[in-house]
C-alpha positions in Angstrom: -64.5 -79.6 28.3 -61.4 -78.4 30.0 -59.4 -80.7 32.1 -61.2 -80.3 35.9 -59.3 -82.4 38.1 -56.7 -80.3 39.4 -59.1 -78.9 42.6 -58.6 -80.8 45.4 -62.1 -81.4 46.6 -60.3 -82.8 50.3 -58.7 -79.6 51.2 -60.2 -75.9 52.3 -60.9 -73.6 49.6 -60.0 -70.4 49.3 -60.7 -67.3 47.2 -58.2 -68.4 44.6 -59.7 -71.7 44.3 -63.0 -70.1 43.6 -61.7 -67.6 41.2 -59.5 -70.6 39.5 -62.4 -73.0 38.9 -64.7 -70.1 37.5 -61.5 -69.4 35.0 -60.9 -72.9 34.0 -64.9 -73.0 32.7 -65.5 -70.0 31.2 -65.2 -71.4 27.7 -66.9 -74.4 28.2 -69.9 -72.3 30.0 -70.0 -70.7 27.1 -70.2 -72.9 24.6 -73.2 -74.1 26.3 -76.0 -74.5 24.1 -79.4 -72.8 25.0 -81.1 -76.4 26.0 -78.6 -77.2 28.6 -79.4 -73.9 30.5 -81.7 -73.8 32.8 -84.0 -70.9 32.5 -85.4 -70.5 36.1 -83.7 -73.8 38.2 -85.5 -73.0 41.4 -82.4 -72.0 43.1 -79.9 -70.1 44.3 -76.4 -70.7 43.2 -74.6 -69.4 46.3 -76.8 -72.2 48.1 -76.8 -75.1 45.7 -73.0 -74.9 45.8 -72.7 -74.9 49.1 -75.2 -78.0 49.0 -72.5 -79.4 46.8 -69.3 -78.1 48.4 -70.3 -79.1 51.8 -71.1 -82.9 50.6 -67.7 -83.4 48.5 -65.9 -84.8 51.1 -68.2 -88.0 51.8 -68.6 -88.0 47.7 -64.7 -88.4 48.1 -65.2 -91.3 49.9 -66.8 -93.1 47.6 -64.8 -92.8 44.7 -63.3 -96.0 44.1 -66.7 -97.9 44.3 -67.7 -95.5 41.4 -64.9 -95.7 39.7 -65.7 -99.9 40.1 -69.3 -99.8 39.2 -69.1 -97.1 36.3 -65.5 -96.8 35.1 -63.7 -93.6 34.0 -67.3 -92.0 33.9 -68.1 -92.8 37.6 -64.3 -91.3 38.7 -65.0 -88.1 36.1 -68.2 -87.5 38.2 -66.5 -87.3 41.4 -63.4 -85.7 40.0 -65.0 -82.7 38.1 -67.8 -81.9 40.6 -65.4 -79.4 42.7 -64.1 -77.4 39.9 -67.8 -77.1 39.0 -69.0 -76.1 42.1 -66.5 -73.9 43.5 -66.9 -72.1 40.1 -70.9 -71.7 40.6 -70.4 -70.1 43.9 -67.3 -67.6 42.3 -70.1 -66.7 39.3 -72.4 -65.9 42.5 -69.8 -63.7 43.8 -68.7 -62.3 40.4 -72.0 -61.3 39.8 -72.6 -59.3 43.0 -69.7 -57.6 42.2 -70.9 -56.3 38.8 -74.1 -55.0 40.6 -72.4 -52.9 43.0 -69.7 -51.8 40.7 -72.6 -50.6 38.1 -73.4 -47.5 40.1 -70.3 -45.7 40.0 -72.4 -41.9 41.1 -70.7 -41.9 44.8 -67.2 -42.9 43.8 -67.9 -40.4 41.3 -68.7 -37.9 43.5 -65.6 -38.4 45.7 -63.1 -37.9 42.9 -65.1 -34.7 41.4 -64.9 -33.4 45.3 -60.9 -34.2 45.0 -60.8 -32.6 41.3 -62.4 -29.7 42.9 -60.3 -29.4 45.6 -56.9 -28.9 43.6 -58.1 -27.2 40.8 -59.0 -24.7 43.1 -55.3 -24.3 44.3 -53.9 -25.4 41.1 -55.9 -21.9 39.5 -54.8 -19.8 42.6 -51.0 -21.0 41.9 -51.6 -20.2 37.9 -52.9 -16.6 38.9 -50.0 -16.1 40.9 -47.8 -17.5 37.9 -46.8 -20.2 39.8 -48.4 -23.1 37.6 -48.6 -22.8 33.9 -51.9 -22.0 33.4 -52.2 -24.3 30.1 -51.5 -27.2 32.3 -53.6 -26.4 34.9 -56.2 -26.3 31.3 -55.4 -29.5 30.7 -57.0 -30.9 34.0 -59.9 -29.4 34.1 -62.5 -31.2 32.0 -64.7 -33.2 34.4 -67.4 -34.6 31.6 -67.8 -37.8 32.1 -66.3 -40.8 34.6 -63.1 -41.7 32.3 -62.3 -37.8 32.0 -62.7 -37.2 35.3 -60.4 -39.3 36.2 -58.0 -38.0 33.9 -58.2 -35.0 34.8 -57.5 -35.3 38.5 -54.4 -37.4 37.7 -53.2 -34.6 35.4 -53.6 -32.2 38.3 -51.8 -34.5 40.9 -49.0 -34.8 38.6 -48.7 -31.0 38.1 -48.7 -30.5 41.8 -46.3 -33.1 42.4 -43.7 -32.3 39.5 -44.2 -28.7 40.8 -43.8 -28.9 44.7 -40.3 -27.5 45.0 -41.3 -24.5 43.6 -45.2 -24.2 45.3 -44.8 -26.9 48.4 -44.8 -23.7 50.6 -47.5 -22.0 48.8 -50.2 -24.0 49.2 -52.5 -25.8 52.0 -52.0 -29.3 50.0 -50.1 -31.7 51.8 -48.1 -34.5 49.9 -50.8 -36.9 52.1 -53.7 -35.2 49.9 -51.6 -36.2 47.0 -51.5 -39.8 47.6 -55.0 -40.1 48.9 -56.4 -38.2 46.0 -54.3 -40.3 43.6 -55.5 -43.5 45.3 -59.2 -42.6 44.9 -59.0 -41.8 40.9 -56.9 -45.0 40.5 -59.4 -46.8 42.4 -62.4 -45.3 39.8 -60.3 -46.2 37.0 -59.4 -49.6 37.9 -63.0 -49.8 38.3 -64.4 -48.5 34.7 -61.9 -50.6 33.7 -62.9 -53.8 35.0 -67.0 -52.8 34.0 -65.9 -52.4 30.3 -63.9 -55.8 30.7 -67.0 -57.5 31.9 -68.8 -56.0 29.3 -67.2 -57.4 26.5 -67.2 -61.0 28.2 -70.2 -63.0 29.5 -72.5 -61.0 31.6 -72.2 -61.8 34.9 -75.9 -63.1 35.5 -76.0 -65.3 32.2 -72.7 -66.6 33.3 -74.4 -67.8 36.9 -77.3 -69.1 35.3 -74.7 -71.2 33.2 -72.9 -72.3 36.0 -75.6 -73.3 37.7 -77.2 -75.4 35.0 -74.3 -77.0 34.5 -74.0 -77.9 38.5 -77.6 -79.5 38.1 -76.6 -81.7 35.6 -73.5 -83.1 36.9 -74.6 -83.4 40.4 -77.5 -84.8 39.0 -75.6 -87.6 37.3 -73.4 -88.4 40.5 -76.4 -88.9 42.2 -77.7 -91.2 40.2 -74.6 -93.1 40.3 -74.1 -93.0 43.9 -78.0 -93.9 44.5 -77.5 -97.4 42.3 -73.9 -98.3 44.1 -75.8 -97.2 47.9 -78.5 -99.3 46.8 -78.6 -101.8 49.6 -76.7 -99.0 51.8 -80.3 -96.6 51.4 -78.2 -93.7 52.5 -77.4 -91.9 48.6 -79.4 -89.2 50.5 -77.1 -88.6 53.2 -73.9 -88.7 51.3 -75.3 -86.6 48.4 -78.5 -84.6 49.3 -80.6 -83.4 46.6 -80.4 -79.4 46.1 -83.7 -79.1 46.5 -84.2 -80.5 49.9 -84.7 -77.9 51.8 -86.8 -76.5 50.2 -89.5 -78.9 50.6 -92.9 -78.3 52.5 -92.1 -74.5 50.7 -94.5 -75.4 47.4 -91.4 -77.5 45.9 -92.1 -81.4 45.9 -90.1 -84.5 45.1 -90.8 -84.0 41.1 -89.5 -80.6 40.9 -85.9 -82.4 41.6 -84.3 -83.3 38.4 -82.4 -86.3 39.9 -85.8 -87.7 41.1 -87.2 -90.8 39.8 -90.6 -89.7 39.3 -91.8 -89.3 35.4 -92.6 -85.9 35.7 -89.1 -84.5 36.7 -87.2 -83.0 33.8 -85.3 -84.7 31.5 -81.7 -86.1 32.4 -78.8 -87.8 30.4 -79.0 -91.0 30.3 -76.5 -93.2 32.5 -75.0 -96.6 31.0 -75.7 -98.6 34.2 -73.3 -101.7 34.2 -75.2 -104.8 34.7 -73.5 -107.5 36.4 -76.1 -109.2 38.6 -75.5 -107.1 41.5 -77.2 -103.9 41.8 -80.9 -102.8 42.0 -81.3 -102.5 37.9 -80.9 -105.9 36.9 -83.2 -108.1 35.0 
């Protein structure tokens, strides 16, 4: 597991906070194994984090006492829970992102409408010898996304290398240029980033990952914080259970895994230090 203390859970997070916590677990989300992901959790990540995120700082609070009552495991708990939860909300985001950059079609259809556009002059400049027509060739294939792109670079260039000669002799203005250019740049950073994400984790297995493992942990903390808040009774308050609002909604108390009924799905077990103080001992 990498090292996931470096997230200050005390100040605000931003969107490179998110992004650096998803980055810092990516291996170790995937090296989970297929027990320790939950299948269909109940949940929704963007929500469970926030559960999470929005109780961190009164966790914070009661670090020390954890650290007292549990050792390096009890400060670990607290520590790590950030990293892990700013990076569940991040694989929400990520994965949002990967749905709406799927559908390429009307980004697509921009760029072909720009193609179109300066082909047209580009082959009204060739026919008056303007261009050389096997360059103006070169930029006209239009099968498929990638060669699309291409293609409407190709002709941009042209135009621009070109423009002392044609500048006068066409309707193009050196603003057409540069927005053109911007749109086929945009596509391609796009295809680019979908064939990245292909070749990593998919987005959604990623989220499911994430989220699994922001179960567990919070899961343990809870546990932890419920035996050093024993006398307190107010675990709840601190730490919430990610599944309490959605009770009264068919969800009940043995759905939650951090729930002490027997039905509640397994957890790890937690050494609990007995030293004639707490609510465990003999």
């Amino acid at each position: 597991m990498p090292d996931l203390t470096r997230i200050d859970s005390t100040s605000t997070p931003d969107a490179l906070t998110f992004k650096a916590a998803l980055d810092t677990l990516r291996d170790a989300l995937a090296a989970l194994t297929p027990t320790e992901v939950e299948l269909n959790p109940g949940l929704d990540a963007s929500a469970a984090a926030g559960v999470v995120i929005g109780s961190l700082p009164r966790i914070a609070k009661h670090r020390d006492a954890l650290a007292a009552q549990f050792g390096a495991a009890g400060a670990a708990a607290v520590d790590e829970l950030p990293t892990i939860a700013y990076a569940t909300a991040q694989s929400a985001v990520e994965l949002a992102a990967a749905d709406s950059m799927s559908d390429l079609s009307a980004l697509n259809a921009a760029v072909l409408d720009d193609h179109a556009l300066l082909l047209g002059d580009c082959d009204a400049l060739a026919n008056r010898k303007l261009l050389d027509r096997a360059r103006v060739d070169a930029g006209r294939s239009t099968q498929g996304y990638r060669t699309t792109v291409t293609s409407t670079l190709v002709l941009v260039s042209l135009v621009r290398e070109s423009w002392a000669a044609i500048g006068a002799k066409t309707p193009l203005e050196p603003a057409d240029l540069d927005r053109v250019e911007k749109n086929a740049q945009r596509m391609l950073r796009c295809l680019e980033e979908r064939e990245q994400g292909a070749s990593r984790m998919p987005a959604a297995e990623q989220r499911s990952r994430a989220l699994s493992l922001l179960i567990r942990r919070y899961g343990e903390l809870r546990r932890m914080l419920t035996y050093v808040r024993w006398w307190a009774e107010d675990a709840d308050s601190i730490a919430p259970s990610l599944w309490s609002g959605r009770r009264g909604k068919g969800r009940n108390a043995s759905s939650d895994p951090s729930s002490d009924n027997g039905d509640a799905p397994d957890q790890p077990e937690i050494a609990v230090p007995v030293n004639g103080t707490g609510p465990f001992t003999a």
